[in-house]
Every structure is written in C-alpha cells, then in structure tokens.
C-alpha positions in Angstrom: -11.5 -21.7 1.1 -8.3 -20.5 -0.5 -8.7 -18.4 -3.6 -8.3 -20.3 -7.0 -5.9 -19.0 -9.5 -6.4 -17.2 -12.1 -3.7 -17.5 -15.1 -5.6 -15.2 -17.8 -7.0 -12.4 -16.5 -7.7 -9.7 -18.6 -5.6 -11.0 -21.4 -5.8 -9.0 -24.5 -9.4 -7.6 -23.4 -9.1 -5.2 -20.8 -12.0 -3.0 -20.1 -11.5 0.3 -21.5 -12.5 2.7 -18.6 -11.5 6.6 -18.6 -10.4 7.8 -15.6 -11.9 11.1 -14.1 -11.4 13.9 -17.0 -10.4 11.4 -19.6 -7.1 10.7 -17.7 -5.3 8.2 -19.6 -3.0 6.7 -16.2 -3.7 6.5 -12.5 -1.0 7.0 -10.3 -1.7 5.5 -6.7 1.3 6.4 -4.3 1.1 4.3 -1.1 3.0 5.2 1.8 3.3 2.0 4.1 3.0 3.5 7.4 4.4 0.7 10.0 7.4 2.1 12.1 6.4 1.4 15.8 4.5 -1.8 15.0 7.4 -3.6 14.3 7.9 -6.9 16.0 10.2 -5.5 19.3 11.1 -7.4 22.5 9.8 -4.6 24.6 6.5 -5.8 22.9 7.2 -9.0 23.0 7.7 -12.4 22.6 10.4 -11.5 19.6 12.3 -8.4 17.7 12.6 -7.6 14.1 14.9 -9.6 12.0 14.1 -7.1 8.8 16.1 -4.5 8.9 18.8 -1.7 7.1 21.5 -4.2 7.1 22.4 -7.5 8.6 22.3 -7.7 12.2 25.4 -9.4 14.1 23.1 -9.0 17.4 21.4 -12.9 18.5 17.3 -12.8 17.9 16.8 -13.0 21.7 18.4 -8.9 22.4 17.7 -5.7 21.3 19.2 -4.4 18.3 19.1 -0.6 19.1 20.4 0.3 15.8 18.0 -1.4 13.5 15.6 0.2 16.4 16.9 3.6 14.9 16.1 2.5 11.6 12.3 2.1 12.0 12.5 5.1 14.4 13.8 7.5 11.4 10.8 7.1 9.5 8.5 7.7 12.1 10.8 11.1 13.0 11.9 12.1 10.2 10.5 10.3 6.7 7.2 10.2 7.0 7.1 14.3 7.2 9.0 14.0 4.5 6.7 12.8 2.3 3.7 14.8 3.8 5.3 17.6 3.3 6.4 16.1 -0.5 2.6 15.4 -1.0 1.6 18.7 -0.3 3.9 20.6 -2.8 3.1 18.5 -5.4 -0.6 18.3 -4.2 -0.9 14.7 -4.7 -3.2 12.8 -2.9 -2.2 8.8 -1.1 -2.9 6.1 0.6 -1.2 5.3 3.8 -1.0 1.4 4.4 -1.3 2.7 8.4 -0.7 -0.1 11.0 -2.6 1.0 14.0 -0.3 0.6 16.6 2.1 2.9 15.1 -0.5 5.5 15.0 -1.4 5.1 18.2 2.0 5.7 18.9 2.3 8.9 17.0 -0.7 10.7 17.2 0.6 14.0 15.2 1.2 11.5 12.2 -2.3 10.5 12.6 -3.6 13.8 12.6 -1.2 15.0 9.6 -2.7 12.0 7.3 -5.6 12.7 7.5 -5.8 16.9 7.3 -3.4 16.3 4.0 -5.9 14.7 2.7 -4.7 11.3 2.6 -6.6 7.5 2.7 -6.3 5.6 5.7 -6.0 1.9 4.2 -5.7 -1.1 7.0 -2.2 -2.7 7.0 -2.8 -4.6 10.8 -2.7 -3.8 14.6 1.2 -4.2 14.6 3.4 -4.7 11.3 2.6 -8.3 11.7 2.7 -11.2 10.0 -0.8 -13.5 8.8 0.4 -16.0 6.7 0.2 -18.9 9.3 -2.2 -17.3 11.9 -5.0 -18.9 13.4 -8.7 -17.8 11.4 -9.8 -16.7 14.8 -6.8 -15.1 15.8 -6.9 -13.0 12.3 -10.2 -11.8 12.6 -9.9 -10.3 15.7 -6.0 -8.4 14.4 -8.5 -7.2 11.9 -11.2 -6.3 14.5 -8.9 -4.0 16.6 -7.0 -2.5 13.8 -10.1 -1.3 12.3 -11.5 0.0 15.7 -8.3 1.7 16.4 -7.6 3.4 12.9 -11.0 4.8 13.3 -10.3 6.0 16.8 -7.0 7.6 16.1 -7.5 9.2 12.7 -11.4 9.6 12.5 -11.1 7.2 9.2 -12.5 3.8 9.1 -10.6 1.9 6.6 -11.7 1.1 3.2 -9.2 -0.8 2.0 -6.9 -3.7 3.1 -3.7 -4.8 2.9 -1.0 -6.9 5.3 2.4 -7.9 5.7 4.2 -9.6 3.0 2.0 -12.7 2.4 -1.7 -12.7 3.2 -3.2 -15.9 5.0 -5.4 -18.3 2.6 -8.2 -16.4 5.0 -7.4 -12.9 5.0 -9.9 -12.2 2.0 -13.1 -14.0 3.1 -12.4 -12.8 6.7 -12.1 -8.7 5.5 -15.3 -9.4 3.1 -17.3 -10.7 6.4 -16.5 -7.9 8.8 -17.9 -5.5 6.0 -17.6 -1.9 5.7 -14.9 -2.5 3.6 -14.7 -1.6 -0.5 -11.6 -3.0 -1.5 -8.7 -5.1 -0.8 -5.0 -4.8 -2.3 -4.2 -8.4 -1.4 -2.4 -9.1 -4.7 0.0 -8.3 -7.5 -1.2 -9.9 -10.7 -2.6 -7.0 -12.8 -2.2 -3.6 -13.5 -6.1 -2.5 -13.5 -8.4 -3.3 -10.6 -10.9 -6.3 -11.5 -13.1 -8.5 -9.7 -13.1 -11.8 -7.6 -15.8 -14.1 -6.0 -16.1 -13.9 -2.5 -18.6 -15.8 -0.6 -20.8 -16.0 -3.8 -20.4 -12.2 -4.4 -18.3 -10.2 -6.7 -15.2 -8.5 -4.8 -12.8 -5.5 -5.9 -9.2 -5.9 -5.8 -6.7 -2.9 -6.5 -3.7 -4.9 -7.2 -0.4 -4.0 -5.4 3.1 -3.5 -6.8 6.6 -4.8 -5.8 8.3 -3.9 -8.8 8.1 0.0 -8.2 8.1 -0.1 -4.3 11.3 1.1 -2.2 11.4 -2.4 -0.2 13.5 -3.4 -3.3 16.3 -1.5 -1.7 16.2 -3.9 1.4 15.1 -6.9 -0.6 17.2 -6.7 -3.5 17.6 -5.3 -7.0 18.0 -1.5 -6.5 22.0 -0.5 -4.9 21.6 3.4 -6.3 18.9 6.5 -6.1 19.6 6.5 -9.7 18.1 3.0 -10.4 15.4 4.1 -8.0 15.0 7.1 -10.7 14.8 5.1 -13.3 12.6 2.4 -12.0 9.9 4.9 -11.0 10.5 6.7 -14.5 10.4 3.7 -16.5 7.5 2.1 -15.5 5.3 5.1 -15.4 6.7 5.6 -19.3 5.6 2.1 -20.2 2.4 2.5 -18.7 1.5 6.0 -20.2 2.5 4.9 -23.1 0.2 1.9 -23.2 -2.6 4.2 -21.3 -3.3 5.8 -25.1 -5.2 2.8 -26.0 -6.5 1.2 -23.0 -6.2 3.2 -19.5 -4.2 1.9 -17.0 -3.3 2.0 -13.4 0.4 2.6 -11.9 1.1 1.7 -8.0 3.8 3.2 -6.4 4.9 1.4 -3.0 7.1 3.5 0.1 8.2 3.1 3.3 9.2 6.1 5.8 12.3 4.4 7.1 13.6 3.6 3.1 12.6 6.3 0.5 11.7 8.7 2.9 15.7 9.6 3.7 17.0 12.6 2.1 18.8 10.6 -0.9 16.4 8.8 -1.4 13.5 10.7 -1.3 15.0 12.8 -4.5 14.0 9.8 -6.7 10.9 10.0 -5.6 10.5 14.0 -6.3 12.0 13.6 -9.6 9.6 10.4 -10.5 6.5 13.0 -8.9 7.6 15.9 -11.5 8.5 13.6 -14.6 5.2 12.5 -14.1 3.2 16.0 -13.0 4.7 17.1 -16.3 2.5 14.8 -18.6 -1.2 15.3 -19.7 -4.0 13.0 -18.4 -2.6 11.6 -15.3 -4.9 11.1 -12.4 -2.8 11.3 -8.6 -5.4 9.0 -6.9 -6.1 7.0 -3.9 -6.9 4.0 -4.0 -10.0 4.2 -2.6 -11.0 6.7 -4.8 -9.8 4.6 -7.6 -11.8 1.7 -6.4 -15.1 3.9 -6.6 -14.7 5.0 -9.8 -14.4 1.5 -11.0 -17.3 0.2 -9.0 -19.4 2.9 -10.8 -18.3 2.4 -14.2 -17.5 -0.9 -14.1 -20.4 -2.2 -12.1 -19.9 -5.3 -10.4 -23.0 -6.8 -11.1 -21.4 -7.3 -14.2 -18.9 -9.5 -13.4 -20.4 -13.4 -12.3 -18.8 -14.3 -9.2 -16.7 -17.3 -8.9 
C-alpha cells in the first residue's frame, strides 16, 4: 500500500541526538553516480530527453551532444570529485547506478578504495514511478547483485530516479539486507516509518542544495551555487547549537563536477571544514548511529 502522509513530523520536538564527538551538524555529500545508465537508443527502446540544454534533435535519433554531456562526468567529473574528496578527506555516498559501473570499472574501483558508500540508485538511471511491482523488484534484484559484483559493496541504502513508485519502499524492505532508504525529502533528521508492521529508517534527501537545480531551474551562476551550499549549511549550524541536525548535499558528475562548477563546491567544503563540530558522514554511517541511539524499537510502527 502506498505510504500515508505525514504533515507533522517532528514538529517542535526533535530528538536531540549528538553526533559522533558531540558534532553539532552532519554533512552527507552524495555524489549521484549515473552517466552510462542513461536512457540511450543504442540501449534501447528510447534516448534521454534530460539533458545540458534543449535538444532540437526528434526523440527517435541520437543526440551525440547531450551524449557528451553524460560522457564528461563519467571522464572527467567524477575524478574530480574523488580526487576533491580525498584533499578534503571527506567521506560520501555515491547514489551508483549499476550499469554505469559496469561500464567503468576504474570508477568502481576508485569508490570504493576512497572510502566511499555504495548506495543503490537502479540497474540503469531509470525511471519507477509507473513500473510494474514485478518488474521493480527484479531492477532492484540485479542492481543489488551487480553493485556487489563490481565494487565488492552490497548496498545499504536506496534511492531512485526522480519519483519513487507507491512500491519502491515495501519492495526494498522485503529483499532485506538493506538499512535505510533515502526515498524522501520532508525532514532534515532521519526518523522512522512503518513498513510491513515494522519500524523503517529514512535519511531524507535534498533538492534544495543539489546541482540538478542548474538543469532544473533556480541556479544561472557558480556564485548562487556558492551561496546556496553556504547558506544552507549556515542556517543549519546555526540551528545545530540547540538541536543537532543533518545537512544533505546532492551532485551529479556531468553538472558540478565541471571545472566552474566544481569551485562552488570546494569553497562550500572549506567554509564548512572551517567550523567546529561538523561530522563529514555517509549516510550509511549516519543511519547506524541513529539506529543505535535512537533505537527503533522505540518508535511504534504505523
């Protein structure tokens, strides 16, 4: 069954849980890793439509320039960031589609020796919105059997295209082996839902301070990138003094991983490295500390 809604939340309650070392903020950087999973004609049945800039070029033929696009960040931006991640020894989550990764097995490799979480995101960069239950479960299936077998990781975590199906929740919950899912954007804390009579951990997502915004809408300049990233982790640290708080920050290879681009996100990394009690997490790793000190057994299942 669908998920029911939930309007309050937290509200003016939150648990107040201290990160590891009496950090005040967690920081979870995601890296959505999905260049070579895109929908393509040499793939079929269809090509992508999302891309850099319009395309003049009919739905039924190759665009080989919005090709490029998704090619850059598989070439180029996503060693950007691992090498980023490493000189400002911060640790991530890559949303990985596996076909991409079975694509480019150094970027497999690379993920995982920096150190890095290895978080579902589909076989292909798919949509699930309107597929079939059975259909879903086995994307799910061969993602997770492929992610483990390219990068040695089984996934923890989940999280797919743009809009989830009214299934995808119930349907990670029953493969198991999973700890968490990311399948939302309505908080800025993990917390709990019931799934199949059980309590279940979401770490909630962001599009606000995610780089899609530059393809979406809403951001024209690096500067307002700056000051997006800047802003929001001020407002959170700021509220962090009396009630910790978490801070996800959502890139893509192909978008924020080009060279302008990829300044804001250096900048954002040092503004924030320069202040006290901040915890560089994944999200798995934020999602176990929360199961241990906020124990789920605690929380009755809807």
């Amino acid at each position: 069954m669908p998920p029911e809604r939930d309007f309050v939340g937290y509200a003016n309650n939150p648990p107040r849980v201290p990160w590891p070392n009496g950090a005040r903020l967690a920081v979870s950087v995601v890296v959505n890793y999905e260049e070579g999973g895109e929908y393509s004609l040499l793939d079929g049945p269809r090509r992508e439509v999302m891309g850099e800039v319009p395309s003049p070029v009919p739905p039924h033929l190759r665009d080989l320039y919005n090709e490029s696009f998704f090619e850059y960040g598989s070439r180029v931006g996503v060693w950007r960031y691992l090498d980023m991640f490493q000189r400002f020894a911060i640790p991530t989550t890559f949303y990985a589609c596996a076909l991409p990764l079975e694509r480019n097995a150094a970027v497999a490799k690379a993920i995982v020796e920096g150190g890095h979480e290895v978080c579902g995101h589909g076989y292909g960069w798919q949509e699930y919105h309107d597929m079939p239950i059975d259909e879903e479960r086995a994307s799910i299936r061969k993602a997770v059997a492929s992610l483990q077998r390219t990068t040695g990781q089984r996934p923890l975590g989940w999280f797919t295209r743009s809009v989830c199906s009214p299934n995808t929740r119930e349907l990670v919950v029953e493969e198991g082996g999973f700890v968490y899912d990311s399948l939302a954007f309505n908080d800025d804390l993990p917390y709990y839902v019931g799934v199949q009579g059980k309590p279940w951990l979401v770490i909630p997502y962001s599009i606000e301070l995610n780089d899609a915004r530059f393809w979406r809408g809403g951001l024209v300049s690096i500067a307002d990138f700056r000051e997006y990233l800047i802003a929001g982790f001020d407002t959170l640290y700021e509220e962090a003094a009396a009630v910790p708080k978490m801070m996800s920050v959502g890139l893509h290879c192909r978008i924020a991983g080009t060279p302008a681009r990829s300044r804001a996100v250096a900048d954002f990394l040092m503004h924030a490295r320069s202040r006290p009690g901040v915890w560089f997490a994944r999200r798995i790793d934020i999602a176990r500390w929360w199961l241990e000190h906020v124990p789920p057994a605690a929380v009755p299942a809807s």
